[in-house]
C-alpha positions as CSV (number, residue, x, y, z in Angstrom):
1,X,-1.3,-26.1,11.9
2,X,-0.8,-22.4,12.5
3,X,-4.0,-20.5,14.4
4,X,-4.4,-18.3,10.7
5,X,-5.6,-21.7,9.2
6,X,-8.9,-22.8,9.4
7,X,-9.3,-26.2,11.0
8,X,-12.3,-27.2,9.1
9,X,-11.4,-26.2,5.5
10,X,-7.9,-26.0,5.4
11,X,-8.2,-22.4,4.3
12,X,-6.1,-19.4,5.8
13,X,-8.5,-17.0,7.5
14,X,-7.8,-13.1,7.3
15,X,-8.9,-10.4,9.6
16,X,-10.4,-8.3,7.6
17,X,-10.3,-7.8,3.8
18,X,-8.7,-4.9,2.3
19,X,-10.3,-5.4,-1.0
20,X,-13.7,-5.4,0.2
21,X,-15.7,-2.0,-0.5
22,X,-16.7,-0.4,3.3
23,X,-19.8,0.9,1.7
24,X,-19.2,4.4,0.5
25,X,-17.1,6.7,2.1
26,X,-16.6,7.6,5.3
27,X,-15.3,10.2,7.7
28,X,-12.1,10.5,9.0
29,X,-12.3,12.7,12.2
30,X,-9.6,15.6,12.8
31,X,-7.9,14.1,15.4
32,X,-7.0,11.5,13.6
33,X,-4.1,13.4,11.9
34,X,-3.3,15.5,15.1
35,X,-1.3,13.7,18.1
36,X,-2.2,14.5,22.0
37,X,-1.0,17.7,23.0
38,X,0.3,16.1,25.9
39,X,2.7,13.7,23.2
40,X,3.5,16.2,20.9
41,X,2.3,19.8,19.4
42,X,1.9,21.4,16.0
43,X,2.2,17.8,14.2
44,X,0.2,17.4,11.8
45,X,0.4,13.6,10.3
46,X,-2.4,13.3,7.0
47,X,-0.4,10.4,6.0
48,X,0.0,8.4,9.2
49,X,-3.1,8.5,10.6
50,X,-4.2,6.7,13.6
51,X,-6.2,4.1,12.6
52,X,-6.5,0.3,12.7
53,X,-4.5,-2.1,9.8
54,X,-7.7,-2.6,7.9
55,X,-9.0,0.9,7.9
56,X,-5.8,2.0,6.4
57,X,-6.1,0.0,3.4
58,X,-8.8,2.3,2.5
59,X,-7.5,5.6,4.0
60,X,-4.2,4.5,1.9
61,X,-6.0,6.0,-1.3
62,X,-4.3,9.0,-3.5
63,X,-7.6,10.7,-3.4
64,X,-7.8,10.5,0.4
65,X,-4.5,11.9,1.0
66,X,-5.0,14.7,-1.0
67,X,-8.1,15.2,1.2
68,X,-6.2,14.7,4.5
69,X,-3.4,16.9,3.2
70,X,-5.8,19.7,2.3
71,X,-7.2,19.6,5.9
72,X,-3.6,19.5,7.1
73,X,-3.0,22.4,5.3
74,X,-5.9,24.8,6.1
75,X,-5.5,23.9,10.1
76,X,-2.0,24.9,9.8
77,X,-3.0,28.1,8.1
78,X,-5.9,28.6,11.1
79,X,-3.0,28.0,13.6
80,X,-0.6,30.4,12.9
81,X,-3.3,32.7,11.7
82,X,-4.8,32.5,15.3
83,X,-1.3,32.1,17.3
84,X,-2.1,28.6,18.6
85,X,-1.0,25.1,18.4
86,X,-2.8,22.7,16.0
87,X,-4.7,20.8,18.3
88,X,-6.4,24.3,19.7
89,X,-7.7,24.9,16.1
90,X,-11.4,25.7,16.6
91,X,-13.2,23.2,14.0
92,X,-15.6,25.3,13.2
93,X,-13.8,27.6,11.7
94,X,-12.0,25.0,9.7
95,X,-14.8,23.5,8.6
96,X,-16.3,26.7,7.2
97,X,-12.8,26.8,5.0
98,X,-13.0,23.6,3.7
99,X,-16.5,23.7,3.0
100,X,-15.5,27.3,1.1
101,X,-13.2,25.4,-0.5
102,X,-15.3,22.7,-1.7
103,X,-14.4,19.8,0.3
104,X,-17.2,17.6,0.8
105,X,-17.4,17.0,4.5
106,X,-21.3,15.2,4.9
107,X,-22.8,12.9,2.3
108,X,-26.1,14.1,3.9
């Protein structure tokens, strides 16, 4: 019997459920769509992001790649606006944009 199934119930066991709700949105942090300077700079990668299997299934959402893209986006425009590489954006000053622009950053 292979280690996915359940010894006891004869039932295949799964890491973690995509189709279970996480309990209202979350954040997705900024440097989750920019790679290490060190690894690569001026990348930005809304659709890739670094994050576990699970937390994908829910990042994998139309409505949350708009959202990434739109911060992809506006950092880019802050870059080049400010001469420097993506991962040097200041964060304040993107979130001041994004906030402008009605993205909803805090449920709070």
């Amino acid at each position: 019997m292979s280690s996915a199934m359940s010894m006891k119930s004869g039932n295949a066991r799964n890491e973690g459920d995509i189709q279970i709700n996480p309990g209202g949105p979350y954040p997705i942090s900024y440097g989750a769509i920019v790679p290490k300077a060190s690894e690569c700079t001026n990348l930005l990668v809304p659709v890739c992001v670094s994050s576990s299997h699970i937390a994908y299934g829910s990042i994998r959402m139309e409505p949350v790649f708009m959202i990434l893209g739109q911060s992809a986006a506006t950092a880019a425009v802050i870059a080049i606006d400010n001469s420097t590489d993506v991962q040097n954006v200041d964060y304040s000053k993107l979130r001041s944009r994004l906030l402008a622009d009605g993205q909803v950053l805090n449920l709070r």
